[in-house]
N, C-alpha and C positions, 0 to 999 in steps of 0.2 A: 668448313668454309665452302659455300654453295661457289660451284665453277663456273667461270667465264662461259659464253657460248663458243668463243675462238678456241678453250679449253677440251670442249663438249665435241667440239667437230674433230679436234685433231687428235682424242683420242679414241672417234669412231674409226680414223683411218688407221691408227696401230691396231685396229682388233682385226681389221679386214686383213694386214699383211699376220697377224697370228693365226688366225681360221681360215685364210685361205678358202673363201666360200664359192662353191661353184656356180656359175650361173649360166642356166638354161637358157640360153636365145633362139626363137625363131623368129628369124627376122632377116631383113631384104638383101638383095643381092650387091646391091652398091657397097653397102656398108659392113658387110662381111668379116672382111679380114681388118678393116679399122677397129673393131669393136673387141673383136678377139684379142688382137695386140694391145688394146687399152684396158682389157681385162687383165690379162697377165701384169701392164705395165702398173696397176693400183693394186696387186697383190691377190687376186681372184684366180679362179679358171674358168675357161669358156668351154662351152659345150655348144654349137651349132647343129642341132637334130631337126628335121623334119618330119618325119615319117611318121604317120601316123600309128604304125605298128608295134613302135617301140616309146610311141611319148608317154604313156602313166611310168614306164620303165625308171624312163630319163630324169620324168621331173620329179618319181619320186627320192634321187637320192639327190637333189638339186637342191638349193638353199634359196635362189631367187629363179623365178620366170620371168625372161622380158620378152614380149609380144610386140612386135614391129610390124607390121601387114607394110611394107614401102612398095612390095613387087609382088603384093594378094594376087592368089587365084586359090579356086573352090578347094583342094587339097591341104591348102595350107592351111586355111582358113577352121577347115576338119581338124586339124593337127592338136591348132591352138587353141579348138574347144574342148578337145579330149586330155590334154596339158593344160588347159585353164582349169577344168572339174576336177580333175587329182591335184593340183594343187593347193585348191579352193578344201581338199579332203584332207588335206593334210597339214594348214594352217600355212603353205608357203607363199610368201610375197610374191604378187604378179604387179607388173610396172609397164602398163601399157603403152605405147607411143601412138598414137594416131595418124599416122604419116598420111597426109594429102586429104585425110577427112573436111568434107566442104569441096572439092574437085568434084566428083563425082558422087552417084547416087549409090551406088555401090561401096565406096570406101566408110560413106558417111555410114550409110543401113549396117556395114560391119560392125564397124567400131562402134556404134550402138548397140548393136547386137550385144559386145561386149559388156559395154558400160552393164545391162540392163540384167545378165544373167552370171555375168562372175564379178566376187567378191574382189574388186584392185586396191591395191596396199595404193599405188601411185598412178595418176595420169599426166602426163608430160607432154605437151605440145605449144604448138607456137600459138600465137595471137587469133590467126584463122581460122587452126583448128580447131581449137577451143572455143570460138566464136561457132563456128558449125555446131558442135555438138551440144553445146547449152542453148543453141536457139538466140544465141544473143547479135547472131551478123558474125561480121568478119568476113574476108574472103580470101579462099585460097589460087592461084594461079599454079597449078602443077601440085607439087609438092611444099610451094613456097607463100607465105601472108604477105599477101600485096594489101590489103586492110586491116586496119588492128579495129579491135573490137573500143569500146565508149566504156568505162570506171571499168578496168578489168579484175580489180580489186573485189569491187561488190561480184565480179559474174564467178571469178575463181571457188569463193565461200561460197555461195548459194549454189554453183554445183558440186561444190566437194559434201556439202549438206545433204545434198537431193543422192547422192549415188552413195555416202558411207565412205569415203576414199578424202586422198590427199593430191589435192589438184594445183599441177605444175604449169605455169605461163611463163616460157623463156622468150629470152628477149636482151634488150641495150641494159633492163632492171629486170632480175629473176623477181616472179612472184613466187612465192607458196603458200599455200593458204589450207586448211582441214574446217572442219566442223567449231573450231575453237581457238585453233592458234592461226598466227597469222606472221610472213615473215618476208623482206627484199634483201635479194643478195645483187650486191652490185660492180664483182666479182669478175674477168672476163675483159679482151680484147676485142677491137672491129675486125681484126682479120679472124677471128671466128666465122664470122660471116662469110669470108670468101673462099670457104673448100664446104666440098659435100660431108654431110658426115659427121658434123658438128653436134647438133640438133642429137641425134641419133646415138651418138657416144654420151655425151649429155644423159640420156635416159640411164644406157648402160654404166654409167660412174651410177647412178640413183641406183640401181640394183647393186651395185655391190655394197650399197651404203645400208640400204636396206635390208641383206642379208644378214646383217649384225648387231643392225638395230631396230627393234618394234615403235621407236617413237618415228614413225615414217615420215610424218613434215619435219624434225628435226634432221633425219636420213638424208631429204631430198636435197636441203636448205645446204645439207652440210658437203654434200655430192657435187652440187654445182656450186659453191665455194670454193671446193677444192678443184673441181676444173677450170675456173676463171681462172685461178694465180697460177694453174697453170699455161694458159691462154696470155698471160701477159707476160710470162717467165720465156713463154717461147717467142713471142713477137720480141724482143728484145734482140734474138738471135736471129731473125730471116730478115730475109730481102724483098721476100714477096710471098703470095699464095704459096707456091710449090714446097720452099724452104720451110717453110710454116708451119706445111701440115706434119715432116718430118722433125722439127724441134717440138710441136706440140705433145708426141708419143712420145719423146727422149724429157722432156717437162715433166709430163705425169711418172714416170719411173726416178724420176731424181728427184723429187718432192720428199717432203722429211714433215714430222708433225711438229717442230719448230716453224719451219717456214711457215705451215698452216697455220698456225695459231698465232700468228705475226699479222698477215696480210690478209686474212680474213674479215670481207666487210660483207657483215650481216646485221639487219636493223629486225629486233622482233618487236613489232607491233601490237 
């Protein structure tokens, strides 16, 4: 009997707490210790390395790379191409986030840079970023889409086409989209929105989703599924922003692949 997708997601997230997959973050200073704690709290490990000295080290015993440039300078940026090419050598998923691409000429020319010379399992950004880097508009204010791009549906596929990747538009409706499949997760609370870090954790659930699964739009699809229920499992319990963003980590650690496969709304198209 072929399985439900509700099926399919929630038994990616028992493999992640059996393998226990590490993942390599180099990534920004904001979001540091949220990212870490939400690794551990989905069954992962986190590994925070920078140093360009020891990155083919790190990522070769790594199971996912996620690349976060939020707080880039020229070092890191070294870091992440010397851990993007050994991992790119070694068949390991890289899950890029493009934080603030469309800001500036600099964050945009990176993350190009990226797109254009390493192999990404996933690219995950909001409306504006993703609006920057395919050329299709969109704008970012800081770090944040104050314009969503026009059918972001068609702009997701025709760049997850043009780069070989699977291309994430989060948002009120998760898009995912690859070369051939196509899917909306609509998954997720409004107070999402109101802590830093969201966006960013977001990627890193995709990595760990990824690290256990090669169908990487079903990965991604399935990654921000399971952070939405838990996004609404914790608004249930706060009062505001602050309370929030501490039941949202206590969410993702009490999550079970019943729950998941109950409240999981994903449409594949």
């Amino acid at each position: 009997m072929k399985k439900t997708i509700n099926k399919q997601i929630a038994d990616i997230f028992v493999r992640i707490k059996e393998k226990k997959p590490l993942l390599h973050h180099i990534t920004n200073f904001v979001v540091m210790n949220d990212t870490a704690n939400l690794t551990l709290h989905i069954g992962a490990l986190p590994v925070m390395a920078h140093a360009k000295e020891e990155m083919e080290e790190m990522t070769a015993i790594s199971n996912a790379l996620i690349l976060n440039p939020g707080t880039l300078n020229a070092e890191w940026v070294k870091s992440m191409k010397i851990a993007g090419k050994k991992a790119n050598s070694l068949e390991i998923p890289i899950i890029l986030d493009p934080v603030g691409a469309g800001a500036t000429t600099y964050r945009t020319k990176t993350n190009l840079n990226f797109l254009h010379n390493l192999r990404l399992a996933v690219v995950r950004g909001n409306s504006g970023e993703i609006g920057a880097l395919s050329g299709a508009g969109g704008k970012v204010k800081g770090v944040e889409s104050v314009e969503d791009i026009k059918n972001p549906e068609r702009i997701a596929q025709k760049m997850a086409q043009r780069y070989g990747t699977t291309v994430v538009i989060t948002g009120k409706r998760d898009i995912v989209a690859n070369a051939k499949d196509f899917y909306y997760v609509d998954n997720g609370h409004e107070l999402m929105a109101t802590i830093t870090g969201t966006g960013c954790m977001s990627t890193t659930m995709i990595g760990a989703f990824a690290a256990v699964e090669k169908n990487y739009a079903l990965a991604a699809t399935a990654a921000l599924a399971t952070f939405g229920i838990a996004g609404e499992m914790a608004a249930k319990k706060s009062n505001g922003p602050a309370s929030f963003r501490v039941a949202l980590l206590d969410s993702v650690y009490n999550l079970a692949p019943e729950i998941i496969e109950k409240r999981a709304k994903v449409t594949k198209v």
